[in-house]
Every structure is written in structure tokens, then in C-alpha cells.
C-alpha positions in Angstrom: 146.9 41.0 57.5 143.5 42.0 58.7 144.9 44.7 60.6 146.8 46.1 58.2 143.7 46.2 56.1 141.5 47.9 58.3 144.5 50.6 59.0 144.4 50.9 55.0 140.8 51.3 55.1 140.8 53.9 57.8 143.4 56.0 56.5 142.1 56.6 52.9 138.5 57.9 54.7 140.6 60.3 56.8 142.2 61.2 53.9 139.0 61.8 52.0 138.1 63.7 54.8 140.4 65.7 55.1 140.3 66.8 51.2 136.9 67.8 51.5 137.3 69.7 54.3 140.4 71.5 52.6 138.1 72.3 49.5 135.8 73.8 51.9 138.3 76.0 53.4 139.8 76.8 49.9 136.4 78.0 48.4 135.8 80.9 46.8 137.2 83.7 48.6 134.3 86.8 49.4 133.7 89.7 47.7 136.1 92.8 48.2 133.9 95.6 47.5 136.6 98.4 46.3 136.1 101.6 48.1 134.6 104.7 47.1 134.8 108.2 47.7 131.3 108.6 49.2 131.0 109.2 52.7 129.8 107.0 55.2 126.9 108.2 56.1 125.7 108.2 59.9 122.9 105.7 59.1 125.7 102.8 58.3 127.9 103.7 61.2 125.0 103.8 63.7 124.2 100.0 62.4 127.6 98.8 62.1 127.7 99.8 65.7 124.7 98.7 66.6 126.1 95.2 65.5 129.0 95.4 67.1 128.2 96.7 70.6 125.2 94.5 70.6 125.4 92.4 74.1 126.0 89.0 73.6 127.1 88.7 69.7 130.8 87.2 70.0 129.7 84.9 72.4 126.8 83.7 69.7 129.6 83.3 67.0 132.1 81.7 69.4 128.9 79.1 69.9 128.2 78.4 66.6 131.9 77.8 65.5 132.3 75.5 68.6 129.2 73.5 67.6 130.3 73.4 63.9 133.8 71.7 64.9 131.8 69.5 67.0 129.5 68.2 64.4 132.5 68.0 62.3 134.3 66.1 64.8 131.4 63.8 65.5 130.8 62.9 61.7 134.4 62.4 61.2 133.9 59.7 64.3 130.8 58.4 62.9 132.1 58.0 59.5 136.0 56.6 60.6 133.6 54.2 62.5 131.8 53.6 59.5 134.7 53.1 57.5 136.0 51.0 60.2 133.3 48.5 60.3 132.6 47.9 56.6 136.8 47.4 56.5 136.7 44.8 59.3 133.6 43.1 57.3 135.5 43.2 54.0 138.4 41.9 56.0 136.3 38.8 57.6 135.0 38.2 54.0 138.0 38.4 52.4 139.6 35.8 55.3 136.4 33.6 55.2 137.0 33.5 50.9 140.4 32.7 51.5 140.1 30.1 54.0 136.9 28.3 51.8 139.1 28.9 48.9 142.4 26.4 51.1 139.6 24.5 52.4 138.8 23.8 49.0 142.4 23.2 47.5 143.1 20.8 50.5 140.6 19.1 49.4 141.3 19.3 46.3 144.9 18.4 47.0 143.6 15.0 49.0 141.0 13.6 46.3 144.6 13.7 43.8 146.5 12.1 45.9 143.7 9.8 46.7 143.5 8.9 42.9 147.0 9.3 42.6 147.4 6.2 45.3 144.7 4.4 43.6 146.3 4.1 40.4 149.6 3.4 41.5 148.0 0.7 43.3 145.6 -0.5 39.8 149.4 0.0 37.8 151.6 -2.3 40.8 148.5 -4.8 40.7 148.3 -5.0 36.4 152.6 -5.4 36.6 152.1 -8.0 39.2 149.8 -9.5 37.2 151.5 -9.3 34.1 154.6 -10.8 35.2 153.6 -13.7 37.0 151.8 -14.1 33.1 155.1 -13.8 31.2 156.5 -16.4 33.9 153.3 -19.1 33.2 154.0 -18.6 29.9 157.4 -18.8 30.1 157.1 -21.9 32.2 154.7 -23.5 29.5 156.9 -22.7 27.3 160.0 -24.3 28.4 157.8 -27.4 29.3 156.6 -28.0 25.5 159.9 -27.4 24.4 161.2 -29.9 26.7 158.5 -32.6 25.8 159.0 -31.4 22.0 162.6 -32.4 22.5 162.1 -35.5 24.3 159.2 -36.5 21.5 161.8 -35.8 19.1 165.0 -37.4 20.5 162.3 -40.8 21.2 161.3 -40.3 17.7 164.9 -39.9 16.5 166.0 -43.4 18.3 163.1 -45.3 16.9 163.4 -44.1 13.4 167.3 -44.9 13.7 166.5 -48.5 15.2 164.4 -48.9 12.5 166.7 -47.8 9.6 169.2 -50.3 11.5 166.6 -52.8 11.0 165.9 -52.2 7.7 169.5 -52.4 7.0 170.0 -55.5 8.5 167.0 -56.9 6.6 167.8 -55.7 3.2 171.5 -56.9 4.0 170.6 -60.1 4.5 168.1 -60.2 1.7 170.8 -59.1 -0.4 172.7 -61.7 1.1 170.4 -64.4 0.1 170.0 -63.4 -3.2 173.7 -63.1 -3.6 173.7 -66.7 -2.5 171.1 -68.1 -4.0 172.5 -66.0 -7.5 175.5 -68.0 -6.6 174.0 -71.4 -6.5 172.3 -70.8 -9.5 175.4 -70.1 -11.6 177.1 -72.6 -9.9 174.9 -75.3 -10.8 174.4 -73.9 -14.3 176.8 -75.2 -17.3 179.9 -72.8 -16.8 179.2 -72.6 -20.8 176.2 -70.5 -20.0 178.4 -67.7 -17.6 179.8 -64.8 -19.3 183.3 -65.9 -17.8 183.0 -69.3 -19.7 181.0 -68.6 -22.6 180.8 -71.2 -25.7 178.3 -70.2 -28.1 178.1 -73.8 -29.8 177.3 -75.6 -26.6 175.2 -72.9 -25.4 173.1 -73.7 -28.8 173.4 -76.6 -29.0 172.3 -77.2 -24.9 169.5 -74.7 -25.9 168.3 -77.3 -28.8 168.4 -80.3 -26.1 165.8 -78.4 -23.4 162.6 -78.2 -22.7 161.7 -74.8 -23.9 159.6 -74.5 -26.8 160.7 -74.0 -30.1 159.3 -69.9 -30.0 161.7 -69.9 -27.0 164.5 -71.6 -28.3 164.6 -69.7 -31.7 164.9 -66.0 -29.2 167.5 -67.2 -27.5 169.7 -68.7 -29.7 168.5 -65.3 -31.8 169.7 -62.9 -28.9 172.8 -65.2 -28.0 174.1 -64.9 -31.9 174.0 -60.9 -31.6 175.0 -60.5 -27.8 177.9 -62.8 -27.9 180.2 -59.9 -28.8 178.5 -57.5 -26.4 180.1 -58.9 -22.6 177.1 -56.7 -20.8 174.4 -57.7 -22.8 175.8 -60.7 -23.2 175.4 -61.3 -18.9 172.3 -60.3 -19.0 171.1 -62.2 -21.9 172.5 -65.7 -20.0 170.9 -64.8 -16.6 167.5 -65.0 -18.4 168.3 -67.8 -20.1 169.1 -69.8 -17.0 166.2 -68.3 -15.1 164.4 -70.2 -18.3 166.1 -73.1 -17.6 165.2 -73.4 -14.0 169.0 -72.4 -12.7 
């Protein structure tokens, strides 16, 4: 590349060259003076002789042409040198630019894959760290549930003895209250049961008590109006012999 460069280079000054020298050869052509009908006179013909027979005079121009082509030649060299030199410096500068300019995109290219790695790393680390998170958590989790569950079935089974309990108790308080009920109508007159009712004996065992008379009069009162009402009637005679200690 820095060959071809300098060959570039050198060619376009040998061109340039060469179009100057062309423009010199292509000036302006002399002056044809037209000719005349005068004579020549014998002073201008002795001169132009003079000239041309003088000793020496082609050899003078044949000199100065030679000298002329070799200056020509010389600054030609001097200047394809020239040309030569300041294209091999551009071509250094140019390759020095170029290699700073990879040096630099190397680098460049490194310090990304450098960061690159380094948060790939940072991203693999946070994941890592995340999911061994979500399985503590998850772990937790199914541990609280588990002791929720076990809290609950333990609470469950107590709460279900209990009711078992309770049931038992208020069954056999219901029990004794059925039974003691049932002693108490059984030894109670069977005059003073709903099944067995006689309203005359009822008064008149009313009369014979110990209640006092305020209690005696209510009764026989609420006995007189219930006696025709079997519901009220029950209830009416289960007071009464709760009154008189049955």
C-alpha cells in the first residue's frame, strides 16, 4: 500500500512536469515578419554572414541547449526526489495514523469486552443470588405452612375433644334433669300432671298446703283459666309443684 502510494505520488509530479514543459514548448510562436519588396541591402548580408561564418557559434548553441536539458534533467531528478520523499513521509504518517488509530480500537475493543465480562459476571452473581432467595423463601414458606397446618389440625382435635366433652357433659346434665324431672312428677299427686289432671283435687290439695294464701289464690286463679289450655296447662302445674317442693 505504501508503494503504491509513493508510485501515485511520483507519477502525478512527472506528470505536472511534463505539462509545463509542453506549455513551454507550445508558447507563443515568433514573429513572421512578411516580406517586402525592398532590397537587402549589403549592410544586412555582410552581418548575417558575419554571424553565421563566425568561428565557433554552433558549437556555443549546441552548448547551451545541452546545458539547458541538463538543468532540466537535473530539476526533474531533484524534484521526482522531492516528490518522492514528502510521498514516502505522507505514506509513514498515514501508516503511523492507521496503526495508532487499531492500536486504539484494540484497545478500545478489549476495555468492552472487559466490561462486557464484568457484567455478565455482576448479572450470573445477582441470578445466583436471587435464586438461592426465592429457594429460602420458598423453603420458609413451606415450613410455616406446614407448622400452620399442624397448629391447625392440633387445634382442630382439641376443639373436637372438647365439643365431645361438652356433649357428654350437657348429655348427662340433661340426663339428670330428665331424671330428677322424673322423680319429681313421680312423687307428685298424678292429679297435678297434665296426663291426670283433676281440677277439684288439685284445689282443693292447693287449699290443704303450706303456701300462703296470695299463693294459693294465683294458682287456683291460673289453674281455673289454663285447665282447658293442655300447654299452658303443663306449664302452669310444673310451677305449682316446684311450689310445692316436688
Amino acid at each position: 500500500m505504501r508503494n503504491l502510494l509513493i508510485l501515485i505520488v511520483v507519477i502525478a509530479v512527472a506528470f505536472g512536469i511534463y505539462a509545463v514543459m509542453q506549455d513551454d514548448l507550445d508558447g507563443p510562436a515568433p514573429e513572421v515578419v512578411a516580406p517586402t519588396n525592398e532590397p537587402i541591402g549589403d549592410e544586412v548580408v555582410g552581418d548575417v554572414s558575419t554571424v553565421v561564418d563566425e568561428p565557433g557559434a554552433e558549437a556555443d548553441i549546441e552548448i547551451d541547449a545541452s546545458e539547458a536539458l541538463d538543468d532540466t534533467a537535473e530539476a526533474t531528478e531533484d524534484m521526482l526526489d522531492n516528490a518522492a520523499d514528502g510521498a514516502a513521509e505522507m505514506a509513514d504518517d498515514a501508516e503511523a495514523a492507521t496503526e495508532d488509530a487499531m492500536q486504539d480500537v484494540s484497545e478500545a475493543a478489549d476495555d468492552a469486552a472487559a466490561a462486557t465480562d464484568e457484567a455478565l459476571d455482576d448479572a450470573a452473581a445477582a441470578t445466583e443470588d436471587a435464586a438461592e432467595a426465592t429457594e429460602e423463601a420458598a423453603e420458609d414458606a413451606a415450613a410455616a405452612t406446614e407448622q400452620t397446618l399442624d397448629n391447625a389440625a392440633d387445634a382442630t382435635e382439641e376443639a373436637v375433644e372438647d365439643t365431645a366433652a361438652a356433649t357428654e357433659d350437657a348429655a348427662a346434665a340433661t340426663e339428670d334433669a330428665a331424671n330428677a324431672t322424673a322423680d319429681a312428677v313421680s312423687d307428685a299427686p298424678e292429679f297435678l300432671t297434665a296426663e291426670n289432671f283433676d281440677y277439684d283435687r288439685a284445689v282443693e290439695y292447693i287449699d290443704n298446703s303450706d303456701l300462703s294464701m296470695t299463693a294459693k289464690t294465683t294458682a287456683k286463679a291460673g289453674l281455673a283459666e289454663m285447665r282447658d289450655s293442655p300447654e299452658q296447662l303443663e306449664k302452669l302445674l310444673t310451677a305449682l309443684r316446684d311450689e310445692l317442693g316436688f
